[in-house]
KEKE-3310 file (N, C-alpha, C; in steps of 0.2 Angstrom, whole numbers, plus 5000, padded with zeros to 4 digits):
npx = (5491:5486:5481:5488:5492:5491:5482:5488:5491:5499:5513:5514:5524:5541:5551:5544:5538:5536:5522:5510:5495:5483:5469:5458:5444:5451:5460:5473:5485:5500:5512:5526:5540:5555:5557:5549:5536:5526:5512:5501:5486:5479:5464:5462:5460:5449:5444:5448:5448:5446:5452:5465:5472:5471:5478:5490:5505:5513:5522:5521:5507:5511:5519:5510:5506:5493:5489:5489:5484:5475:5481:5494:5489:5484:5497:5504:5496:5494:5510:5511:5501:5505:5520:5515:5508:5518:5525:5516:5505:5493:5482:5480:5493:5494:5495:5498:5513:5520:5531:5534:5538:5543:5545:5540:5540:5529:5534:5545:5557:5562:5576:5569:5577:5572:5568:5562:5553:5545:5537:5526:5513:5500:5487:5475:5476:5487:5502:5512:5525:5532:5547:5562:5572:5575:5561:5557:5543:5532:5521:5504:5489:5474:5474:5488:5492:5483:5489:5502:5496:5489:5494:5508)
npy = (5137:5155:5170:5183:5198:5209:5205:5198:5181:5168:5156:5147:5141:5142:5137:5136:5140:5157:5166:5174:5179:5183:5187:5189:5193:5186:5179:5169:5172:5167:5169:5163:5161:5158:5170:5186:5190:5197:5199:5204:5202:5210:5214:5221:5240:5250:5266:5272:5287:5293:5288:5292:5304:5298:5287:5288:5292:5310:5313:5299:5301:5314:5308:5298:5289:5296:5288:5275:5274:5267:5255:5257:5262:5250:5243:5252:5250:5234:5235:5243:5237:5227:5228:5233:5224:5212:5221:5219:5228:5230:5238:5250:5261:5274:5277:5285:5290:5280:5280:5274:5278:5276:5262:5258:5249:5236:5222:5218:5221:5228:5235:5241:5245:5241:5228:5218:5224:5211:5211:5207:5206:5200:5192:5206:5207:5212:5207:5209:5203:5207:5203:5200:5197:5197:5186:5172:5170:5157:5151:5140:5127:5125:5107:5106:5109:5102:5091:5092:5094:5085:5071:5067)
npz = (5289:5291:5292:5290:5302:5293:5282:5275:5266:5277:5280:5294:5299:5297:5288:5278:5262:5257:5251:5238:5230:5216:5209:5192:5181:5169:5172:5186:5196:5204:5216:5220:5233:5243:5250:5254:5245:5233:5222:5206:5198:5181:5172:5157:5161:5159:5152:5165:5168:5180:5191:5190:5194:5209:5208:5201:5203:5200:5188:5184:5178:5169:5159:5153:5140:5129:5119:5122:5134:5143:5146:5148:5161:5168:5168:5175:5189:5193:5194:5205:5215:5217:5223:5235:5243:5242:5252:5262:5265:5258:5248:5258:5258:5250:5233:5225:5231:5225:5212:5196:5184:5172:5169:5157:5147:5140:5145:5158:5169:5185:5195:5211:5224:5235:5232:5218:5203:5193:5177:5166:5150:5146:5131:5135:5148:5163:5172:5187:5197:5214:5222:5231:5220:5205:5195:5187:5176:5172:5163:5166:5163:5168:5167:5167:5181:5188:5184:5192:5206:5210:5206:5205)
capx = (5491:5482:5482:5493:5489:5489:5476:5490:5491:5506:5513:5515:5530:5544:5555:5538:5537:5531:5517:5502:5489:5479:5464:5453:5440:5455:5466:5474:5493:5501:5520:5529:5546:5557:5556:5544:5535:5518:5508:5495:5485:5474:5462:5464:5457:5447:5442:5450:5453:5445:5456:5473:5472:5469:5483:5495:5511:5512:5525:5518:5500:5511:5520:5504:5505:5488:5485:5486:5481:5471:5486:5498:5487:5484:5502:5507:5490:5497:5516:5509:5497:5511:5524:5511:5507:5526:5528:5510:5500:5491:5479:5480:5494:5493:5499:5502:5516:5526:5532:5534:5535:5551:5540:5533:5539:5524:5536:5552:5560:5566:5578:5566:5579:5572:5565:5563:5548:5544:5530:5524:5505:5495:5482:5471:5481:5494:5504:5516:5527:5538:5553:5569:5577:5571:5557:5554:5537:5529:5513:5502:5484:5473:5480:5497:5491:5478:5494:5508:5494:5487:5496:5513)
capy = (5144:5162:5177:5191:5202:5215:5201:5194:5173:5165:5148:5149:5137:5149:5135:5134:5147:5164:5167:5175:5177:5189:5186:5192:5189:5182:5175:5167:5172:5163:5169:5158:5161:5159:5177:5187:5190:5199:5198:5206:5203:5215:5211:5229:5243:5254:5271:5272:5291:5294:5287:5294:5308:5297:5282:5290:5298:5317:5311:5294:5305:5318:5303:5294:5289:5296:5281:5268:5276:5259:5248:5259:5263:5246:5240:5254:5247:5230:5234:5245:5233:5220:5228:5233:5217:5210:5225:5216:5233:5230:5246:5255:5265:5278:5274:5290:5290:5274:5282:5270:5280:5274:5255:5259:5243:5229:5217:5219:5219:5232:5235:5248:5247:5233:5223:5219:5221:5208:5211:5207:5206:5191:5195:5207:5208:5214:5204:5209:5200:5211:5199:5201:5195:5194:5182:5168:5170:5154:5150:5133:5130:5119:5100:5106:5112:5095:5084:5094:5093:5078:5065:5069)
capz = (5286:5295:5290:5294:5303:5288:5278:5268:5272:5275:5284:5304:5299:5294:5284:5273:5258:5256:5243:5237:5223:5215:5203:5189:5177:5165:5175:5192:5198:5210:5217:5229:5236:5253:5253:5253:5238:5232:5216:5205:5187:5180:5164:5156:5165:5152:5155:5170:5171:5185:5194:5188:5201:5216:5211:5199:5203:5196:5184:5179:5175:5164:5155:5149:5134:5125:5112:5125:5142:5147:5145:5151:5167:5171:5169:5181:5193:5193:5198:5210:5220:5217:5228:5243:5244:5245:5257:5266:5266:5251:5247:5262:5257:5244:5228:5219:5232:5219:5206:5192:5177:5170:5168:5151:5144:5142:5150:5160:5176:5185:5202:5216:5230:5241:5228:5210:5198:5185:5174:5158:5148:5144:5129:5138:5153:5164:5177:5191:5203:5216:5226:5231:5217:5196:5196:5180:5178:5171:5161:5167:5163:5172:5166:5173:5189:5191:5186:5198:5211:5212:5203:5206)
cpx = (5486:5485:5485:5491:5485:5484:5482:5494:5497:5508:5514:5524:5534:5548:5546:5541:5533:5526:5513:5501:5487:5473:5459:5450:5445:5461:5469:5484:5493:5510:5522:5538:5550:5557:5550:5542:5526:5516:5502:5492:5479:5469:5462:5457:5451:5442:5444:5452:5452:5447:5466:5474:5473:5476:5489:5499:5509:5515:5521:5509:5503:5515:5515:5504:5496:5485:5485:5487:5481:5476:5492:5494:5486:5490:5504:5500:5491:5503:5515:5506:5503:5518:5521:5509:5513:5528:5521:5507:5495:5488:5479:5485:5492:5498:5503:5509:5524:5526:5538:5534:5540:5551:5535:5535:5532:5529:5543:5553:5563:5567:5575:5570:5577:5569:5566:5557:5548:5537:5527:5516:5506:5489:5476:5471:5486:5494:5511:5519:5532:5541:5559:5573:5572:5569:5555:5545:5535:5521:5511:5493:5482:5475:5484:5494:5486:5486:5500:5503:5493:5490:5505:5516)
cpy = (5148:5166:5181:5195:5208:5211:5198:5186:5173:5159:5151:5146:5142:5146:5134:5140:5152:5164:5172:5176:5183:5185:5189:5191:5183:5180:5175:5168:5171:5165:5166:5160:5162:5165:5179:5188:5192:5201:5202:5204:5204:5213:5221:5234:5248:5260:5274:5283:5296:5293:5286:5299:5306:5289:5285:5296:5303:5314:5307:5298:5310:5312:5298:5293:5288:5289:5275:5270:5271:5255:5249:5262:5257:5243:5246:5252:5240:5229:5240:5240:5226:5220:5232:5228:5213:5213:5224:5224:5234:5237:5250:5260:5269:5279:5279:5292:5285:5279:5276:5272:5278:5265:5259:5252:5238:5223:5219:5217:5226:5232:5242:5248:5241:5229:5224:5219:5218:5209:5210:5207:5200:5194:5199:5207:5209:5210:5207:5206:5204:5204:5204:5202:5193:5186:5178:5168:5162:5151:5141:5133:5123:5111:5101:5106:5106:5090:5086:5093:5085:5071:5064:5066)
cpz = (5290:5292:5295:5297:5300:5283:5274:5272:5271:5280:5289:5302:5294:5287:5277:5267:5258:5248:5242:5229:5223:5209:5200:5185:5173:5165:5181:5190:5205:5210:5222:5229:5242:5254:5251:5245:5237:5222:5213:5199:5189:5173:5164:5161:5160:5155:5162:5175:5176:5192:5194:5193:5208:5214:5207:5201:5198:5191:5178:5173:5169:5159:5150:5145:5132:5122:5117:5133:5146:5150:5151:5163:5171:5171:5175:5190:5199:5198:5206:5217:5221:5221:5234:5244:5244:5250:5262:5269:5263:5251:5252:5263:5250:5239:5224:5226:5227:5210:5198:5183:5171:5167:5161:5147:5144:5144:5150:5166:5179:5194:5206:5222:5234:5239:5222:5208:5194:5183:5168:5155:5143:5138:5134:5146:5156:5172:5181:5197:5207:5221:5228:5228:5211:5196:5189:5183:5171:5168:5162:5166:5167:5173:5171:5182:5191:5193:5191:5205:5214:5210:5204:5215)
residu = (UNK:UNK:UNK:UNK:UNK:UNK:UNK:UNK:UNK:UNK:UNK:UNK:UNK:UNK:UNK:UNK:UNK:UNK:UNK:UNK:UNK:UNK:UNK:UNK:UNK:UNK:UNK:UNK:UNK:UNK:UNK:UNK:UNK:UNK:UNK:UNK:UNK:UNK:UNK:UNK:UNK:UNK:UNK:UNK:UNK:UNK:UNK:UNK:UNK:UNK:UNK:UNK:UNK:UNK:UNK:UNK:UNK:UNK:UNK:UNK:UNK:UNK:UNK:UNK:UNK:UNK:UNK:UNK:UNK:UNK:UNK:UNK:UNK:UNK:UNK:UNK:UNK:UNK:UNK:UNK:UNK:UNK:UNK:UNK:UNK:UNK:UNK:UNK:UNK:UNK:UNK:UNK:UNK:UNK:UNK:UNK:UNK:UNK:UNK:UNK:UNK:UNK:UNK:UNK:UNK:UNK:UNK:UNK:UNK:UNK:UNK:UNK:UNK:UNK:UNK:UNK:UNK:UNK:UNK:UNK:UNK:UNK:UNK:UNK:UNK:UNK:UNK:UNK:UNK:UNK:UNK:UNK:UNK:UNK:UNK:UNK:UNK:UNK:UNK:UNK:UNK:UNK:UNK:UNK:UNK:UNK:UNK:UNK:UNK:UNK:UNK:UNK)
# end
């Protein structure tokens, strides 16, 4: 495994799988697939709205739902950072170009054209995966991930 040129790892061996990660105080996500595939999860964002300007589409900014801002800013944050990272640019484009505003569910799937988002919330979290194709997202906590790694 090395890094890409864009910073996002990946195997040299092509028959290997594609992956990545993301992680934050309240949690670790991990997406693997023969194609590409990029990831994100956010522990909620709060107060954030200083930053609706500088990542939010106009759109998604005039849809906001008031009573749950935090929620709704961190779930569009997530499928954001989740398909520049499948697309291996991660933050260095600009995001209020992704307009996501049609994503107001807390969890769904939806087809953007050269990918799909799956996304859903974990208490106190929001997770995104973009693919090629609608992704099972699966919950494992450390146990699992000991006995698939090592004993298996």
């Amino acid at each position: 495994m090395r890094p890409a040129d864009s910073g996002k790892p990946y195997f040299t061996d092509k028959a290997m799988p594609r992956f990545n990660w993301s992680h934050c105080h309240g949690g670790i996500l991990c997406a693997v697939d023969m194609q590409e595939v990029g990831c994100d999860i956010q522990d909620d964002i709060l107060d954030a709205q200083v930053l609706y300007s500088r990542c939010l589409h106009e759109r998604e900014r005039s849809n906001l739902p008031q009573e749950e801002a935090d929620a709704a800013f961190t779930r569009l944050w997530a499928l954001k950072e989740s398909y520049l990272k499948y697309l291996g640019v991660g933050l260095r484009r600009d995001m209020r170009e992704l307009d996501y505003s049609g994503c107001v569910q807390p969890c769904g799937s939806r087809d953007i054209g050269d990918a799909v988002l799956t996304w859903g919330r974990y208490p106190r979290l929001y997770y995104s995966v973009c693919a090629q194709a609608p992704t099972d997202i699966c919950e494992i906590n450390s146990e699992m991930l000991y006995q698939t790694l090592c004993c298996e």
